[in-house]
RODO-2510 file (C-alpha; in nm, 4 decimals, decimal comma):
residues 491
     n   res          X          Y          Z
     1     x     9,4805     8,7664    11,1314
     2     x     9,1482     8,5751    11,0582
     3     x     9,0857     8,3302    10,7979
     4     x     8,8717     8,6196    10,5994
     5     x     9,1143     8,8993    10,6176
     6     x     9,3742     8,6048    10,4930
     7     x     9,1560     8,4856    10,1945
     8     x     9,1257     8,8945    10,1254
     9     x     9,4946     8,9296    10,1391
    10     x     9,5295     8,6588     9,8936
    11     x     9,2774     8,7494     9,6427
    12     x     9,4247     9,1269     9,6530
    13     x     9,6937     8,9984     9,4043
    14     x     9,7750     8,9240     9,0465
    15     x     9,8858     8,5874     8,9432
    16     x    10,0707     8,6125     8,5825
    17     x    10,2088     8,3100     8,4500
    18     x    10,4523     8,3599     8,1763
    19     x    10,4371     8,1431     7,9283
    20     x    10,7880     8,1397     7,7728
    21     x    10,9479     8,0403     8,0832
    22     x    10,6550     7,8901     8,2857
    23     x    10,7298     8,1372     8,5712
    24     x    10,4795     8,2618     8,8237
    25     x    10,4774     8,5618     8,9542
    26     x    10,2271     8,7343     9,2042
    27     x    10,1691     9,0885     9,1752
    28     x     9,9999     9,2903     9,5110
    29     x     9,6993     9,5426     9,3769
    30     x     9,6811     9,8383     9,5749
    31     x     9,4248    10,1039     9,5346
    32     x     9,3324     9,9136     9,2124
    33     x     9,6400     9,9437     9,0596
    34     x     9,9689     9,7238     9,0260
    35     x    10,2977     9,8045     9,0719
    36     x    10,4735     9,8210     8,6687
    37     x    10,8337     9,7286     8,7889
    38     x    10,6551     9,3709     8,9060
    39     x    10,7166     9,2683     8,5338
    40     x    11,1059     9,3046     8,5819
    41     x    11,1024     9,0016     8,7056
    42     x    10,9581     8,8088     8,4471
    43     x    11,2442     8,7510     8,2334
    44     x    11,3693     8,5348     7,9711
    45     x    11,6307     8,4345     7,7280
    46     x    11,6575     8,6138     7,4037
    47     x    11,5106     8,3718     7,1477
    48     x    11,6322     8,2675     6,8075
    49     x    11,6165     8,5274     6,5963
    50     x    11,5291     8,7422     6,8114
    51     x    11,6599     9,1526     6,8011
    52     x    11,9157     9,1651     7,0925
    53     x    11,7811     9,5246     7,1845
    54     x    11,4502     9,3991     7,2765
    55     x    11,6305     9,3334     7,6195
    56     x    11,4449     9,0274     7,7184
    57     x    11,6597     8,8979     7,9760
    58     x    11,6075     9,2230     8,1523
    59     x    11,2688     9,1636     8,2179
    60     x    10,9799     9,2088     8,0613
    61     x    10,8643     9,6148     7,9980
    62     x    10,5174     9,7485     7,9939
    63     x    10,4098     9,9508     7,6445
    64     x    10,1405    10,2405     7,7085
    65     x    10,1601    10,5071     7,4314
    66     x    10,0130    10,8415     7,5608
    67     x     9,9871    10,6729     7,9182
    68     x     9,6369    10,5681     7,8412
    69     x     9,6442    10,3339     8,1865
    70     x     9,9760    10,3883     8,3545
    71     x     9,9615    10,5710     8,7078
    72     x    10,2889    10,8380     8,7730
    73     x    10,2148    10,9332     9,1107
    74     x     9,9667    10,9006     9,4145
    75     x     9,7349    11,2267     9,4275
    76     x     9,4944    11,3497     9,6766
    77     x     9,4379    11,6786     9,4827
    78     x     9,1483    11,5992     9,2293
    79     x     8,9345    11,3220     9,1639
    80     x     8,7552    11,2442     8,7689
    81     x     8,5193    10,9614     8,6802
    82     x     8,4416    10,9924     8,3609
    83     x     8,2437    10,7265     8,3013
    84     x     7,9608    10,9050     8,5781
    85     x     8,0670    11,2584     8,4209
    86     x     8,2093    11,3406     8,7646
    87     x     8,4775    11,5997     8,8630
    88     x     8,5641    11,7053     9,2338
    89     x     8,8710    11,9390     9,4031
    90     x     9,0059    11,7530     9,7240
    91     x     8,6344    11,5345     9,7339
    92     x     8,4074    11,8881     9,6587
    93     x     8,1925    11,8180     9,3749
    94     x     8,2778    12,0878     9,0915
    95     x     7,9089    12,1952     9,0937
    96     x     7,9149    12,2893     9,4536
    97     x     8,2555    12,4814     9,4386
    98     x     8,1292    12,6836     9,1341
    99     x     7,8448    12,8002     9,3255
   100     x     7,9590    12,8825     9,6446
   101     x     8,3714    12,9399     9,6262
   102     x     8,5566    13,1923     9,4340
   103     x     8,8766    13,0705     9,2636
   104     x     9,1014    13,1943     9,5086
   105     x     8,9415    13,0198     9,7779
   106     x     8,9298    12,7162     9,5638
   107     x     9,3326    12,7377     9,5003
   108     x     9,3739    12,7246     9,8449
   109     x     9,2104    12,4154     9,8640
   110     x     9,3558    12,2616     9,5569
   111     x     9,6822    12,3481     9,7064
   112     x     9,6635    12,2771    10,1011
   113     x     9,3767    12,0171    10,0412
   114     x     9,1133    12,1890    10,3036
   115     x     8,8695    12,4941    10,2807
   116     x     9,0070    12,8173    10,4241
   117     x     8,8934    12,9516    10,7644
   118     x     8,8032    13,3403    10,7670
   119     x     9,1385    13,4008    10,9354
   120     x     9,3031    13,1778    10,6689
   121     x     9,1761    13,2887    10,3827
   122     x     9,2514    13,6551    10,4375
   123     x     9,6101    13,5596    10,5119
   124     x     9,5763    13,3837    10,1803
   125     x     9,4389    13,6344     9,9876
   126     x     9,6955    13,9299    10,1254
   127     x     9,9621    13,7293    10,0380
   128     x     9,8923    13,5811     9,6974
   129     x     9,7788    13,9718     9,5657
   130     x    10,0529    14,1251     9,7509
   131     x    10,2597    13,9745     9,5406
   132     x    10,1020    14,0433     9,2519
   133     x    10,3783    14,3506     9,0905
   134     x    10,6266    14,3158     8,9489
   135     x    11,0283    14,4121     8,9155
   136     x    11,0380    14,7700     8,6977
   137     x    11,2130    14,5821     8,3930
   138     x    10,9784    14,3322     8,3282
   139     x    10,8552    14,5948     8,1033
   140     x    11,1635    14,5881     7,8929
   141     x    11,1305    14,2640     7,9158
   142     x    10,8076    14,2564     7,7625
   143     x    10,8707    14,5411     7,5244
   144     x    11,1396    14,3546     7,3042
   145     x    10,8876    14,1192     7,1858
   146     x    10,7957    14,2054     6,8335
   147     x    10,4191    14,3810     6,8067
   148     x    10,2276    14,0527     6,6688
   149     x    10,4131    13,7831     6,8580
   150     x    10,1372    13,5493     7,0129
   151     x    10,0727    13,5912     7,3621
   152     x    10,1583    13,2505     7,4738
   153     x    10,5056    13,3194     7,3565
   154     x    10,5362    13,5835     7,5584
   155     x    10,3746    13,4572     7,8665
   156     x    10,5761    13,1470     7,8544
   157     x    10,8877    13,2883     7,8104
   158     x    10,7781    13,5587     8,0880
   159     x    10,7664    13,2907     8,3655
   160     x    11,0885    13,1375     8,2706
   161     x    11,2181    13,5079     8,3239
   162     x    11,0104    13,5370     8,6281
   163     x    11,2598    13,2928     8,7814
   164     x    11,5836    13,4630     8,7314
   165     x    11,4643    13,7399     8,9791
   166     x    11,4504    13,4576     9,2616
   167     x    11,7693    13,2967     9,3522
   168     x    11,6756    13,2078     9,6813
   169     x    11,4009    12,9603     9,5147
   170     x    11,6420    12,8203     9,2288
   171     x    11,7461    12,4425     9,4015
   172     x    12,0587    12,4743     9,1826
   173     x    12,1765    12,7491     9,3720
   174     x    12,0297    12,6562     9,7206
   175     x    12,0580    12,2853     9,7391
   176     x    11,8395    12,0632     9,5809
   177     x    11,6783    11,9603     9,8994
   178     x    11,5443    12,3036     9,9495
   179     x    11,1763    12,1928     9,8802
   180     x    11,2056    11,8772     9,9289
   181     x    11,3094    11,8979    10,3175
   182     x    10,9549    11,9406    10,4573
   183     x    11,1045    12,1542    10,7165
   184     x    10,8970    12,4683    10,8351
   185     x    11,1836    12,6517    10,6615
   186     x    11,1332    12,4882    10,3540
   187     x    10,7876    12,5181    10,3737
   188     x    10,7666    12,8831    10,4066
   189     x    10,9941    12,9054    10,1059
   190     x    10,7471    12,6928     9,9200
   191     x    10,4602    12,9176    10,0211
   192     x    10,6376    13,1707     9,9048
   193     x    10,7187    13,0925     9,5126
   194     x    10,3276    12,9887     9,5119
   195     x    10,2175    13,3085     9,6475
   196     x    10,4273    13,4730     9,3601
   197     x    10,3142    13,2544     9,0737
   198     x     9,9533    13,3069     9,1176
   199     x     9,9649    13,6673     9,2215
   200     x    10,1572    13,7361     8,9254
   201     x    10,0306    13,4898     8,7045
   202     x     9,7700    13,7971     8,6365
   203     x    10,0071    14,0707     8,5781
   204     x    10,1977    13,8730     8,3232
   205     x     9,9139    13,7888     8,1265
   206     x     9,7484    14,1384     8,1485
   207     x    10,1146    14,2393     8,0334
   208     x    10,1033    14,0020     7,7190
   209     x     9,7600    14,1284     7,6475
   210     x     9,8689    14,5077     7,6359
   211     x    10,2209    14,5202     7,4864
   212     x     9,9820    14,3721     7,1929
   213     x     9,7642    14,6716     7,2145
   214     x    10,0232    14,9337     7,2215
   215     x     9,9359    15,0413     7,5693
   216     x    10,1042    15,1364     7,8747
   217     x    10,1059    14,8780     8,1545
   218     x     9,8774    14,8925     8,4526
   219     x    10,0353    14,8669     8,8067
   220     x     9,8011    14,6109     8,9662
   221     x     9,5317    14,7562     9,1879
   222     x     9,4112    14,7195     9,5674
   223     x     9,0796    14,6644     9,7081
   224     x     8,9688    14,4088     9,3604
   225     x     8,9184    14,0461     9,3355
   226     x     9,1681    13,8094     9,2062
   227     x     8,9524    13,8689     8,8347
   228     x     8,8887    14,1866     8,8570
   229     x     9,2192    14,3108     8,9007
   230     x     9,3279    14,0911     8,6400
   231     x     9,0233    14,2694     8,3902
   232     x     9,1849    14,5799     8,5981
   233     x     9,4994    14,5728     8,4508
   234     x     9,3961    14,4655     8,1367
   235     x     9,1887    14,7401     8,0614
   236     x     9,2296    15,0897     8,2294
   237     x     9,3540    15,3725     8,0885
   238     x     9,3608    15,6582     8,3402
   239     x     8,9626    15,6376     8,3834
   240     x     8,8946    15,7800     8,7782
   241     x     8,7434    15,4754     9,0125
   242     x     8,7406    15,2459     8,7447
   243     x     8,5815    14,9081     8,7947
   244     x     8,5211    14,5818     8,5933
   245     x     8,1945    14,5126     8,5531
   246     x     8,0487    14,2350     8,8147
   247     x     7,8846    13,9902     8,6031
   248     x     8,1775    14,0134     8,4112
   249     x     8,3981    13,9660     8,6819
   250     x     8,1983    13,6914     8,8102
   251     x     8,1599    13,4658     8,4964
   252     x     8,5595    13,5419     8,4824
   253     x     8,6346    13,4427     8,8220
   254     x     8,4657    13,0950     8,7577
   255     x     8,6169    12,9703     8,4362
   256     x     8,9256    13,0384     8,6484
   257     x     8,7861    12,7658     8,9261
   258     x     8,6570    12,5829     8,6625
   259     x     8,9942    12,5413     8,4590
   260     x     9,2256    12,5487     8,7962
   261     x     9,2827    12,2098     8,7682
   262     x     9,2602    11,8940     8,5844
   263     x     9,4296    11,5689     8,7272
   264     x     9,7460    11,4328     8,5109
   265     x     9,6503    11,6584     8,1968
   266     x     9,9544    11,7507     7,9375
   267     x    10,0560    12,0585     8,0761
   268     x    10,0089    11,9207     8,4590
   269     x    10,2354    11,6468     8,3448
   270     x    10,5370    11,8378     8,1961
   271     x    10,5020    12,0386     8,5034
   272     x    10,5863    11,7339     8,7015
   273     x    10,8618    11,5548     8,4514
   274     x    10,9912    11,9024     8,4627
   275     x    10,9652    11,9223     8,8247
   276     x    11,1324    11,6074     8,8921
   277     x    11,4430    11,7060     8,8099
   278     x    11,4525    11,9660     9,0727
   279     x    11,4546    12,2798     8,8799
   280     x    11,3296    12,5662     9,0269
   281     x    10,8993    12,6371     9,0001
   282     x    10,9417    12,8866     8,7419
   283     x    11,0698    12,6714     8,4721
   284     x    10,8592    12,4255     8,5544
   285     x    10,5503    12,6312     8,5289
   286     x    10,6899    12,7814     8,1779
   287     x    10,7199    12,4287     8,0543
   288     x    10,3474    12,3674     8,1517
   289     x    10,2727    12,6979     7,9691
   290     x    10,4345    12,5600     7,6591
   291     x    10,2615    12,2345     7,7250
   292     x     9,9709    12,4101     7,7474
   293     x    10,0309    12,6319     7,4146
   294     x     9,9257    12,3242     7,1551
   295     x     9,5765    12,2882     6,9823
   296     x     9,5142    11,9647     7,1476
   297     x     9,5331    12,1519     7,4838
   298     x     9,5101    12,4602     7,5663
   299     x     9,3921    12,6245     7,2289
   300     x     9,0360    12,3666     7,1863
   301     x     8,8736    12,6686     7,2595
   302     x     9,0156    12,8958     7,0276
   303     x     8,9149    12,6103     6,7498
   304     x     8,5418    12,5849     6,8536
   305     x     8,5410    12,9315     6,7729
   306     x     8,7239    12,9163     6,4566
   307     x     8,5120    12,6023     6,3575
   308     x     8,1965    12,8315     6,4064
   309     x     8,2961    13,0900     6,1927
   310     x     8,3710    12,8665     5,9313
   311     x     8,0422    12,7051     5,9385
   312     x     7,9159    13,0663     5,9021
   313     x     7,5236    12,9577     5,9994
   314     x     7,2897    12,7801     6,1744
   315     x     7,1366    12,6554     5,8009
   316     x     7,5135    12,5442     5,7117
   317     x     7,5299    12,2755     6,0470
   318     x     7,3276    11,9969     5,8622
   319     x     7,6131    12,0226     5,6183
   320     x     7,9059    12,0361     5,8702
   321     x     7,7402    11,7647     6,0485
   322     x     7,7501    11,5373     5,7013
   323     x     8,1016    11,6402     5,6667
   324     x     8,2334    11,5457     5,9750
   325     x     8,1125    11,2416     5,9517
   326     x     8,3079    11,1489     5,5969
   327     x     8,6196    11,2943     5,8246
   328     x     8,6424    11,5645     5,6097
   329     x     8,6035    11,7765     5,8570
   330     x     8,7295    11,8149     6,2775
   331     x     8,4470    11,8623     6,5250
   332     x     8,5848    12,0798     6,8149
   333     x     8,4713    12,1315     7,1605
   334     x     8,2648    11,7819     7,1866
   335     x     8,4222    11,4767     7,3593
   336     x     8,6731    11,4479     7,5970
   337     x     8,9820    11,2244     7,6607
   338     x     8,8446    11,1646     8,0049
   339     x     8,4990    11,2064     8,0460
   340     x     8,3318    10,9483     7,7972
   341     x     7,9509    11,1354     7,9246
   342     x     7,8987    11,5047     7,9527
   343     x     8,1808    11,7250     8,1039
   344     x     8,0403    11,8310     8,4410
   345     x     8,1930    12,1797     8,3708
   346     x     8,0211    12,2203     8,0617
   347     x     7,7040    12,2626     8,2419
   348     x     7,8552    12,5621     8,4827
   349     x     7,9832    12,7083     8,1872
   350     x     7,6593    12,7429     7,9720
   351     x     7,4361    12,8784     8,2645
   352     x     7,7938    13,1307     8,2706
   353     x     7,7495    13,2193     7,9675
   354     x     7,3618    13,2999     7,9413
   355     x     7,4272    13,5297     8,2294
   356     x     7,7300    13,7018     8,0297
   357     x     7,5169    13,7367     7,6827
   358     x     7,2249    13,8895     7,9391
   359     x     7,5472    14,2032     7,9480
   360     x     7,7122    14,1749     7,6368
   361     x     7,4223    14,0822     7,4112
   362     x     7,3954    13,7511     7,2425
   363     x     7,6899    13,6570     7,0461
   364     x     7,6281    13,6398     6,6795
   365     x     7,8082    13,2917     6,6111
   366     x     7,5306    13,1402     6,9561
   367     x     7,2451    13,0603     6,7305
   368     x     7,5004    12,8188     6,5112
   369     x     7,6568    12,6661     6,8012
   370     x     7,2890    12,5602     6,9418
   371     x     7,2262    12,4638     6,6038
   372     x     7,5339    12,2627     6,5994
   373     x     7,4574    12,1357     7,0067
   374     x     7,1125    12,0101     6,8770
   375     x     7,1798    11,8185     6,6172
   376     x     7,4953    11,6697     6,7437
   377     x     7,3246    11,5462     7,0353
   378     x     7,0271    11,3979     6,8339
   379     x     7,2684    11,2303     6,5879
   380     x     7,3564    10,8341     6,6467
   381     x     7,6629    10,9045     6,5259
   382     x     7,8057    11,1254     6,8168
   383     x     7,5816    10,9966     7,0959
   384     x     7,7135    10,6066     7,0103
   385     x     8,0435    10,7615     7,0472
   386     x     7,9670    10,9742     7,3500
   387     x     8,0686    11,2837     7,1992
   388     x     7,8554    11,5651     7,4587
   389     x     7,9899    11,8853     7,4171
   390     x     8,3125    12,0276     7,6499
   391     x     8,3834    12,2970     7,8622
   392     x     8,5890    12,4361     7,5532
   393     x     8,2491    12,4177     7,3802
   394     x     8,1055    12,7264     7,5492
   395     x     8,3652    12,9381     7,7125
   396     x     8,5353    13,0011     7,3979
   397     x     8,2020    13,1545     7,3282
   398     x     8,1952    13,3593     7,6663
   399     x     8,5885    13,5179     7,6059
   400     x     8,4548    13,6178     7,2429
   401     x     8,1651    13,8248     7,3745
   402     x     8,3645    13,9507     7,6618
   403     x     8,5856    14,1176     7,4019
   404     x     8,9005    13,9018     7,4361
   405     x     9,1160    13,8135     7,1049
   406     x     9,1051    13,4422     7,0132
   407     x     9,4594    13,3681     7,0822
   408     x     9,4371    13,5378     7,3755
   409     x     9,1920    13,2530     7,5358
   410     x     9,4844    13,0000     7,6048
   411     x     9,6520    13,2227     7,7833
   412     x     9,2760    13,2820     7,9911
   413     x     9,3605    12,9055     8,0427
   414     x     9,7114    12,9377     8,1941
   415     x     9,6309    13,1596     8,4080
   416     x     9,4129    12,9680     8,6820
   417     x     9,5889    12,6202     8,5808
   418     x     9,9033    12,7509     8,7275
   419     x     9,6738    12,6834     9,0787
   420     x     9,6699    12,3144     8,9408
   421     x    10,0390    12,3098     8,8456
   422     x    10,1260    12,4123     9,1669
   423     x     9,9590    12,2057     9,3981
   424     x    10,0241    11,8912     9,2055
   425     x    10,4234    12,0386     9,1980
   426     x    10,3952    12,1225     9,5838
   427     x    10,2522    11,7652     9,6217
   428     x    10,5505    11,6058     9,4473
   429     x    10,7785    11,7695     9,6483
   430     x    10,6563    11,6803     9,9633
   431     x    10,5629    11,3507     9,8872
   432     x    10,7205    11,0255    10,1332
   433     x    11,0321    10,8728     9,9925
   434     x    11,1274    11,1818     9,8167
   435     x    11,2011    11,2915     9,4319
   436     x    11,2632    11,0729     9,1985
   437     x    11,3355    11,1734     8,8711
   438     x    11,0517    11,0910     8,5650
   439     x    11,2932    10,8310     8,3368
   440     x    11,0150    10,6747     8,1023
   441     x    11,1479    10,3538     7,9047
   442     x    11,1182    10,3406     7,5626
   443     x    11,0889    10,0084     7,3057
   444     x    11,3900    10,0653     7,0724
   445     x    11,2621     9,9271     6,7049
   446     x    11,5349    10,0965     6,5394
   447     x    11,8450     9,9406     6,3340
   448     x    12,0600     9,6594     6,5250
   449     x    12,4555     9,7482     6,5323
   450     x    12,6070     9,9252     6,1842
   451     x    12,9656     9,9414     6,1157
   452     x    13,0677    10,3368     6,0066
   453     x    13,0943    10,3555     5,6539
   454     x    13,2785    10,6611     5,5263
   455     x    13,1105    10,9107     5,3065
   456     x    13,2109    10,8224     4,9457
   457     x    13,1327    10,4589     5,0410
   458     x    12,7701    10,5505     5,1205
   459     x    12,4681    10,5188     4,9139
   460     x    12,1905    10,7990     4,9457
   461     x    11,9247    10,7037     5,1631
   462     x    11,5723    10,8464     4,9849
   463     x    11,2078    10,8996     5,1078
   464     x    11,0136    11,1608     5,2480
   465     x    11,0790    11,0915     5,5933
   466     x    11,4142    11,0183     5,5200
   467     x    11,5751    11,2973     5,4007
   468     x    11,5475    11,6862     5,5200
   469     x    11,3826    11,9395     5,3104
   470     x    11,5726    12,2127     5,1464
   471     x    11,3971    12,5793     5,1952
   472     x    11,3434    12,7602     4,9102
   473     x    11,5529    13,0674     4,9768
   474     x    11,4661    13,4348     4,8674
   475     x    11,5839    13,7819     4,9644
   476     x    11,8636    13,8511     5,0740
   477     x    11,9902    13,4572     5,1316
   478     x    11,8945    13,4496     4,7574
   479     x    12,1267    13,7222     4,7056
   480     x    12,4179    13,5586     4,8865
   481     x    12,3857    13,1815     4,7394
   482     x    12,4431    13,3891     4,3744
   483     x    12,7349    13,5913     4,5160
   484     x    13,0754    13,5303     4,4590
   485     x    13,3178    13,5005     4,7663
   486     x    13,6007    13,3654     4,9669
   487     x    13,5032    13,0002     5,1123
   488     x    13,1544    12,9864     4,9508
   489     x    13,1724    12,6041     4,8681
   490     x    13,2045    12,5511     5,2479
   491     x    12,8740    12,6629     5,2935
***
């Protein structure tokens, strides 16, 4: 080794010198990042006074709330810089992807980390809508769900049930090495679950959609595109040769690329926490749905639309705008937790979107969120805070004028994510050294020891966090609470 690769070696490191104990402690960077364990070894004694459960001769601990800059895994899947508004699948900028791939194609690179050849892809495609039915009683299944239950509920709770169907893929039943082995085997069993997610991903979400509407469900067709079967089952009744429309397919087919995957979002997250524990890929895919369920995630787009209608106007923005800004009121579908520019799929998305309206006809609630676009992006107020408008921004715009319900779009969401779920799940699984199990640490603030102190020694303990709330009871629990009977004081 020369003297420069040496002096490189050397300054690849972090020196930390803690100051309680004097100790030195050199950390190695790799990949621009530093290993968080390091800090183990910078220990010291518990000081005077100090709470015994801050552990401090175990080491010192590293606090990141929300993992704002702490690194779970190694990835090769998908790359953001959101400082340069960038976002690319396996090194393919977004932007070329959107224009030349479909969103199967693009799943199979998200998930084997190369572009499909002819012979491939076909393979690919066969497979993934092959498996695309499914079992007779799902339709019970879906039919004990009460008429106005959202359809997130019942697509989460549909790939949890997806699982039970598959014992051969359930690791507590197999062995919990049985995706895990690498082995060609293993591998084939792999392929697989995946080809059943995403191939049914579609049917259960065109299932949700219709037990809502009262209608029969569709067996899914042959011959259609991964989006327009999915429009397919969603919307024929009987009608001879029917077929989707292909602008509407199209602008369908590439929110679903555009949406396929994300890095370490939420639901991509609880996918892998779940995943680590070696439960089988359906229940780790339902808790990504449920992941995916909340406002903050999954349902910004719904609330870009809902903030529209409340503004009512393009003459009520200046208004809105003025509110905002006292924080009186919650601007949706601008800013990012990532991108700190504009959202490279934001861009896709609005040229999506003109061509959509050119079918549909121009939505009425467009001219307010232009007028809302405009004078966001001309106030000093959003622009010093780098608030540029989202992908939620527009498609929620593009599901409205296709004709979807609003809390339908997060399930519009879940389907193509599972694509993302899967290959950063298959990744896991495969990855060199094995599983290990997601065990966070935690900084324990609350009470030292307490002796037990029995209940008619105890004084109440009051505040609003402190104490549950009692619910105000009507009806028939009313009723009963007035009632006379045997053991009613146990209650």
């Amino acid at each position: 080794m020369g003297k420069a690769t040496e002096s490189r070696a050397d300054n690849n490191t972090l020196l930390v010198t803690d100051k309680r104990t004097g100790k030195t402690i050199s950390i190695p960077i790799t990949d621009n990042s530093i290993p968080a364990t390091a800090f183990k070894a910078l220990s010291a004694p518990t000081a005077v006074g100090e709470r015994e459960e801050n552990e401090t001769p175990k080491g010192l601990r590293v606090a990141d709330r929300g993992f704002l800059n702490t690194a779970v895994i190694q990835s090769q899947i998908t790359y953001i810089d959101g400082e340069a508004g960038i976002l690319r699948y396996r090194g393919y900028p977004i932007e070329q992807l959107a224009t030349h791939s479909t969103h199967l194609e693009s799943a199979y690179l998200l998930i084997y980390g190369s572009l499909p050849s002819k012979g491939q892809y076909k393979t690919w495609e066969r497979e993934v809508m092959h498996h695309s039915v499914v079992h007779s009683d799902a339709e019970d299944f879906f039919r004990s769900f009460r008429y106005d239950a959202h359809p997130m509920a019942i697509l989460t709770s549909a790939f949890a049930y997806l699982g039970s169907y598959y014992a051969d893929a359930n690791p507590s039943l197999r062995g919990q090495n049985v995706f895990t082995a690498g082995t060609p085997a293993s591998l084939a069993l792999m392929d697989q679950q995946i080809f059943r997610l995403i191939g049914k991903a579609t049917t259960l979400a065109a299932m949700a959609y219709r037990v809502r509407q009262g209608r029969d469900f569709v067996v899914p067709p042959t011959g259609l595109s991964y989006a327009g079967a999915f429009l397919y089952q969603m919307d024929h009744q009987g009608q001879e040769d029917y077929t989707p429309h292909p602008v509407l397919e199209r602008a369908l087919d590439t929110l679903f690329l555009l949406h396929a995957d994300h890095e370490l979002n939420a639901s991509a997250t609880t996918v892998l926490q779940t995943g680590s524990s070696l439960v089988d890929p359906y229940s780790a895919i339902a808790a990504g749905c449920a992941s995916l369920y909340g406002p903050l995630h999954g349902g910004a787009n719904e609330a870009v639309i809902r903030m529209l209608l409340s503004i009512g106007s393009p003459a009520n923005v200046p208004a809105f705008i003025e509110a905002v800004k006292k924080r009186e009121k919650v601007l949706s579908g601008f800013g990012h937790r990532v991108y700190r520019t504009s959202d490279p799929r934001s861009f896709i998305v609005r040229k999506t979107a003109d061509e959509v309206f050119a079918v549909t006809g121009q939505d009425e609630l467009l001219e307010t969120a232009m007028a809302l676009h405009d004078a966001a992006m001309k106030d000093e107020f959003f622009t010093s805070r780098r608030l540029a408008p989202n992908v939620d921004f527009w498609s929620g715009l593009i599901y409205r004028a296709m004709g979807f319900p609003m809390d339908f779009f997060p399930v519009l969401f879940v389907v193509p994510r599972v694509v993302g779920w899967l290959a950063h799940w298959r990744q896991m699984m495969l990855q060199p050294g094995g599983v290990k199990i997601w065990r966070p640490r935690q900084i324990y603030v609350g009470a030292g020891k307490r002796d037990y102190v029995p209940v008619d020694e105890r004084t109440a303990v009051q505040g609003e966090k402190m104490t549950p709330t009692p619910v105000a009871h009507s009806g028939i629990s009313k009723r009963t609470q007035l009632a006379s009977f045997k053991g009613k004081g146990k209650l």
